[in-house]
C-alpha positions as MATLAB code, in Angstrom:
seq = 'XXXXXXXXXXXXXXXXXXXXXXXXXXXXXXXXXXXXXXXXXXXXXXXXXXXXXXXXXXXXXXXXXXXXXXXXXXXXXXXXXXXXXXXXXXXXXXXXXXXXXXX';
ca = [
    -107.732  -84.912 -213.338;
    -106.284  -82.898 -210.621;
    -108.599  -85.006 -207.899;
    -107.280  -88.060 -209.099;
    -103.442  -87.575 -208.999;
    -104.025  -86.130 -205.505;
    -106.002  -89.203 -204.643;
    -103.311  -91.278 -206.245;
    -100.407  -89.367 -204.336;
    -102.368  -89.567 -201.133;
    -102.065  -93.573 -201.489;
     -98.617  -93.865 -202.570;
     -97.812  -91.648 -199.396;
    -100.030  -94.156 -197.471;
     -97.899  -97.296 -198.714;
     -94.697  -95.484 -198.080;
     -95.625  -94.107 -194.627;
     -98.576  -95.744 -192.990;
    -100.160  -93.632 -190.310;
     -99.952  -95.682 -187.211;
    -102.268  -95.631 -183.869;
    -100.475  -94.426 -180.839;
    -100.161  -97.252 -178.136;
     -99.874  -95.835 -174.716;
     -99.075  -98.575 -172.297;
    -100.333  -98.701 -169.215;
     -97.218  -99.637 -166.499;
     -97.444 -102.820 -164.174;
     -96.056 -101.348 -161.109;
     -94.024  -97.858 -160.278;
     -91.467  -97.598 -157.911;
     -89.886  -93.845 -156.360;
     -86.494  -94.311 -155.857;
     -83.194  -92.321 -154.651;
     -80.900  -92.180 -156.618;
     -77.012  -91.401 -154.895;
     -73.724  -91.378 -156.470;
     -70.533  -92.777 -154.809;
     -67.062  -91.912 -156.142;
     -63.870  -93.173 -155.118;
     -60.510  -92.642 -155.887;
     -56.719  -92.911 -155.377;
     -54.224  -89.571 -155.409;
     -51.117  -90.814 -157.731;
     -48.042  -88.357 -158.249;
     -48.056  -86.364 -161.289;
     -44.524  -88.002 -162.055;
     -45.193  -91.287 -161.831;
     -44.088  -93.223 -164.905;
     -46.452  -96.389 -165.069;
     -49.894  -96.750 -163.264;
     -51.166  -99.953 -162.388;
     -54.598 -100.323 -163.835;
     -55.193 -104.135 -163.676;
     -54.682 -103.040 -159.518;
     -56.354  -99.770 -159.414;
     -59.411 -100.755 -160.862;
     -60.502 -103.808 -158.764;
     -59.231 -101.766 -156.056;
     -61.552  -99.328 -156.514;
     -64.525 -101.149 -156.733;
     -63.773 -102.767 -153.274;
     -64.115  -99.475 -151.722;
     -67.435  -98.438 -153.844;
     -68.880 -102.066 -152.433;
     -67.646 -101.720 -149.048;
     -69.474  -98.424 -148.893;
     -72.148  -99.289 -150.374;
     -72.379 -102.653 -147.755;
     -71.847  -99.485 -144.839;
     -74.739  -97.599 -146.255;
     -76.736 -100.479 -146.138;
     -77.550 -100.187 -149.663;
     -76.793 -103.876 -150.663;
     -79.455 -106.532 -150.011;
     -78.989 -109.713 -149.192;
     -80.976 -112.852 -149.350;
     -80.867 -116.935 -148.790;
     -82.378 -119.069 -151.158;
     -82.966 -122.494 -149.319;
     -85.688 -124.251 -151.159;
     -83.577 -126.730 -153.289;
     -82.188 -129.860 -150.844;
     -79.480 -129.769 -152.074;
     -77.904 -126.220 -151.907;
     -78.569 -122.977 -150.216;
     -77.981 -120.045 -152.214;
     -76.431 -116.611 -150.996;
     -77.155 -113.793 -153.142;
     -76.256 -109.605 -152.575;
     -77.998 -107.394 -154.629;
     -77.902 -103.726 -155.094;
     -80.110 -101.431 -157.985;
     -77.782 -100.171 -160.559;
     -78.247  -97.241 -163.355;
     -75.505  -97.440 -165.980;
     -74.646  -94.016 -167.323;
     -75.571  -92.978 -171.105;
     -72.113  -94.323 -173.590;
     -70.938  -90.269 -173.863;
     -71.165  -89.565 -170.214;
     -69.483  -92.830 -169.349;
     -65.725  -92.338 -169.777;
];
């Protein structure tokens, strides 16, 4: 009796957890990169009653992309092979922060 309500139990935990085979993928293509961080920023009075974010925050972007364009660390590239248009493109590699360290 006891080897059959084991053997029962066994395939209810079965249904209600199938054991799976691990899949390890094998990658395409790996890639060693640097990674650097750039900060920049403005120094505001303590005092000052109302700050301008709709300025401040394009603002600072120009100066994070006109150092990275000084560091050389934005590519660019011409894509010519419609007739009709040429298109200009300026790339640069990215890593966006995890949501709670991004404030």
């Amino acid at each position: 009796m006891k080897n059959r309500i084991a053997k029962l139990l066994r395939a209810l935990a079965d249904k209600l957890s199938p054991e799976k085979p691990t899949v390890y993928l094998t990658p395409i293509k790996t890639d060693s990169v640097e990674f650097k961080r750039f900060c920049v920023g403005h120094a505001l009075p303590k005092g000052q009653p109302y700050l301008n974010f709709d300025y401040l925050r394009p603002n600072l972007a120009r100066l994070i992309g006109e150092h990275l364009l000084k560091e050389k660390m934005i590519y660019f590239s011409i894509d010519d092979k419609s007739r009709d248009t040429n298109i200009i493109r300026a790339e640069v590699f990215a890593a966006r922060p995890l949501e709670e360290d991004f404030q």
